[in-house]
N, C-alpha and C positions, 0 to 999 in steps of 0.2 A: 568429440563426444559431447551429447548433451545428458545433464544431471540435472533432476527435480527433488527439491526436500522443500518435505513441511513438518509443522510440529505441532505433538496435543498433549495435554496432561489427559486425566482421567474423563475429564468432561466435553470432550470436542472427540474420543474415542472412534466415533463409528461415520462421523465425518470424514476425519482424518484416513479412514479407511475408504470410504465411498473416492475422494478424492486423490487416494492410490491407487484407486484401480483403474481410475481414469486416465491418469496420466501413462499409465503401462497399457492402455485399451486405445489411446486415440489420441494422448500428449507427443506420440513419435519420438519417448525419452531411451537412451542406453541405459541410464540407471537412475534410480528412485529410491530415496531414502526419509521412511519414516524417524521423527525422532520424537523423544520424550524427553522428562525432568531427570530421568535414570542415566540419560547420556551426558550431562556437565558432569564438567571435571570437577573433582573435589576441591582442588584447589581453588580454580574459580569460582565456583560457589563459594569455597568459605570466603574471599576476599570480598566480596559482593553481595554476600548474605543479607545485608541490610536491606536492598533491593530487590533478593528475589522470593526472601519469604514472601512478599509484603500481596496480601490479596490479589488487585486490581490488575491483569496483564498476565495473573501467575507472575509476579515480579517487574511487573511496568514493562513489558514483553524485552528484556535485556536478553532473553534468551535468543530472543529473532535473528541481532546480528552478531552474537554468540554463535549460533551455529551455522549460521552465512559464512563467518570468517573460520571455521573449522573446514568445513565444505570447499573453500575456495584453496586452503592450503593443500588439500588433496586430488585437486585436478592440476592440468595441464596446461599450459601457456595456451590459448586460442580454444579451451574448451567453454562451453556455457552453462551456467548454473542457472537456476528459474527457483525462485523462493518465493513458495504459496502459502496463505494464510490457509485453513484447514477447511476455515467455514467456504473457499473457492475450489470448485474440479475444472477440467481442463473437459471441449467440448469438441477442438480442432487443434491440431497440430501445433508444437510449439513453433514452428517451423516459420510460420505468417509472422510472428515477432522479428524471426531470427532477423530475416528476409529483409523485413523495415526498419531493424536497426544496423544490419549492413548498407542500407543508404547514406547511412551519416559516418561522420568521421567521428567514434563513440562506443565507447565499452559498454555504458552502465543505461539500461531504459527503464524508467521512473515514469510513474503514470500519473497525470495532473489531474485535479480534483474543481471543482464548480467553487471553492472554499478558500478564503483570503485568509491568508498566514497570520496576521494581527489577530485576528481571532482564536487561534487553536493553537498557539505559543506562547506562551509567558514571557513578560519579561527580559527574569534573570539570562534563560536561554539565550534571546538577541545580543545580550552582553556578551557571554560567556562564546559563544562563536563569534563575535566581530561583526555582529547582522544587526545593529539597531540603527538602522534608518529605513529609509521609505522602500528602497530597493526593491529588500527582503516583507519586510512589512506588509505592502501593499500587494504582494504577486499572488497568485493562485499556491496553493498548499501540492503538495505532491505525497505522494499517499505510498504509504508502508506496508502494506498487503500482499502487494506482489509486486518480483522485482525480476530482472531480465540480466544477466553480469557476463559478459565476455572475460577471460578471463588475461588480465594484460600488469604489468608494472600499475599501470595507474590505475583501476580497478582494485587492485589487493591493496593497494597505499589508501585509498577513499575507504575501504571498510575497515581498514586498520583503525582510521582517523575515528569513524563511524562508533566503532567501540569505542575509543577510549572516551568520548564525548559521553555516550549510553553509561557506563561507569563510573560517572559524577551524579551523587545521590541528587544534587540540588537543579541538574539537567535533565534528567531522566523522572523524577517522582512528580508528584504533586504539592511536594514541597513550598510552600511562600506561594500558591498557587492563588490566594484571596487575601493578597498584601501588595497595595502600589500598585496594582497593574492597571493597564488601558482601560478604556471607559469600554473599548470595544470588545474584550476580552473576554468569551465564553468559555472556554475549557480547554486545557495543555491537552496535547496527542503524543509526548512522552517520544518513546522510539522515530514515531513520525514528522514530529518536530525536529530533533534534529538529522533525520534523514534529509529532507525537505529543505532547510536550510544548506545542506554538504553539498546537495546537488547543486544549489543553484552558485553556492563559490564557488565548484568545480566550474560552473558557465556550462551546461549540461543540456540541452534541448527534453523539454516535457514531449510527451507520447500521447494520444489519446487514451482514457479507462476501456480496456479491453475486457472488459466484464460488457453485459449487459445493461449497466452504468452508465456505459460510455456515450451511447446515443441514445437515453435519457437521463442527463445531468439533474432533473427536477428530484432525483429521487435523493440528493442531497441537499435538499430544501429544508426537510425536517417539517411541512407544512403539505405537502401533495402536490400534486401534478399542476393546480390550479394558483399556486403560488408563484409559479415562473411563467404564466398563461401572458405571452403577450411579449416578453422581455427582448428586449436585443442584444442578439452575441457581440464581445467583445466588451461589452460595457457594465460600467459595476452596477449592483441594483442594493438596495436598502430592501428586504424582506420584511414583510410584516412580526414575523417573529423575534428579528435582530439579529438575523443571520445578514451577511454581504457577501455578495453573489454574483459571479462572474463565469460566463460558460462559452468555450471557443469553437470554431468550428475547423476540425482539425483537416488535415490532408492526408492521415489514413485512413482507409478503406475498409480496414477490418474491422469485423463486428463479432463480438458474441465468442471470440478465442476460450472464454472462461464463465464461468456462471457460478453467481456467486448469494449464497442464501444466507440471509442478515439470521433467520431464525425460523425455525420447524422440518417436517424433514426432506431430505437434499432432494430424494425421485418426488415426492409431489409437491412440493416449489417447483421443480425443471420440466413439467405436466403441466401445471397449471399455466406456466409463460409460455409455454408452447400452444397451446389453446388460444393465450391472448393474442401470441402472432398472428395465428389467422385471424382470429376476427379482425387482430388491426389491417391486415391484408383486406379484408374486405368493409371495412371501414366501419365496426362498430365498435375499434377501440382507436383511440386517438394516441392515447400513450402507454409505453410498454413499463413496465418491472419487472 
């Protein structure tokens, strides 16, 4: 059985919708499950209250693997779970993942990001997980958006681990976030930070971004297409902005599984990239978004 949830409050509503229907229209899921703030447990909420009143995330997004690890107690040893951010729909089959992550000897597929983990972690975090050396520091960032889960012993023990990390105010918020830290240190990613780090204790193999992302990494540059104009894979680069940037050239083949709109609305974002396909096709656009 494969199972897709994602989740919205009031303000991601008609996204969250757009990308239900996708997933029931062309995700090739058995079940699909919307969730909201109306579905935590009381009890959890109140222990954690501190966390998910608090603006930013709806709660520094603790709900994410809150209802991952709800999700995952309710399927079946060998079934798959796919957790979408709201603002991503599904444009081909979840099937193309399944498929390349049954190549590997591996539950969990995490999608690696153009973005050095010293940057977008804090600190206290490295501490608090056991990750303050160069390891973890220095590697590409693996991104919390969407996630792929077979569903095994060690899979349900990682996102156990997963929460209980998310549920330390001083790991998860913003907390101490402009006290002591790297010189390199632009902004905590909260949930994605300690996602990103689990994976890689687990020793976990990164995935290509199977969004539209994925084969233009420039578009996590924060500067445009012209900002990684020249760069070479594999190797770190110093951006003009103060971003550090690194972008691999993966051995999946898939492209475009999901599409995923930062902001406006979802049908004409996924019109307009489709436009710029052809033209990139015939060579009047050089790079896609």
């Amino acid at each position: 059985m494969k199972y897709y949830i994602n989740y919205s409050d009031k303000s991601f509503k008609k996204q969250q919708k757009f990308a239900i229907f996708m997933a029931k229209l062309v995700g090739n899921f058995d079940e699909v499950t919307a969730y909201g703030p109306q579905d935590t447990d009381k009890i959890f909420y109140k222990e954690n209250e501190v966390i998910l009143r608090q603006p930013r995330g709806g709660g520094y997004w603790l709900w994410k693997t809150y209802f991952i690890n709800k999700k995952i107690q309710e399927i079946n040893n060998g079934d798959y779970l796919f957790y979408c951010d709201s603002g991503a729909f599904f444009l081909k089959s979840v099937d193309i993942l399944i498929k390349e992550l049954e190549k590997y000897d591996q539950d969990i597929m995490g999608f690696e990001v153009p973005l050095i983990e010293k940057q977008w972690t804090k600190k206290e975090l490295f501490i608090n997980m056991g990750c303050d050396n160069d390891f973890f520091k220095e590697s590409n960032q693996i991104m919390g958006g969407y996630v792929l889960v077979k569903k095994t012993k060690k899979s349900v023990d990682f996102f156990k681990q997963h929460l209980q990390y998310s549920c330390n105010e001083i790991n998860i918020t913003d907390k101490y976030n402009d006290i002591n830290q790297s010189k390199y240190f632009i902004d905590h990613r909260h949930d994605q930070s300690i996602f990103s780090l689990l994976y890689k204790k687990y020793k976990l193999r990164p995935f290509k971004e199977p969004t539209q992302f994925g084969d233009n990494p420039w578009c996590y540059s924060g500067s445009g297409a012209n900002a990684t104009k020249g760069l070479i894979s594999n190797k770190l680069h110093a951006l003009d902005n103060g971003r550090q940037y690194r972008y691999f050239k993966y051995n999946e083949k898939y492209k475009n599984v999901l599409f995923h709109v930062r902001k406006g609305n979802v049908l004409i974002s996924l019109i307009k990239f489709r436009i710029k396909e052809v033209l990139h096709k015939l060579g009047f656009y050089r790079y896609l978004s």
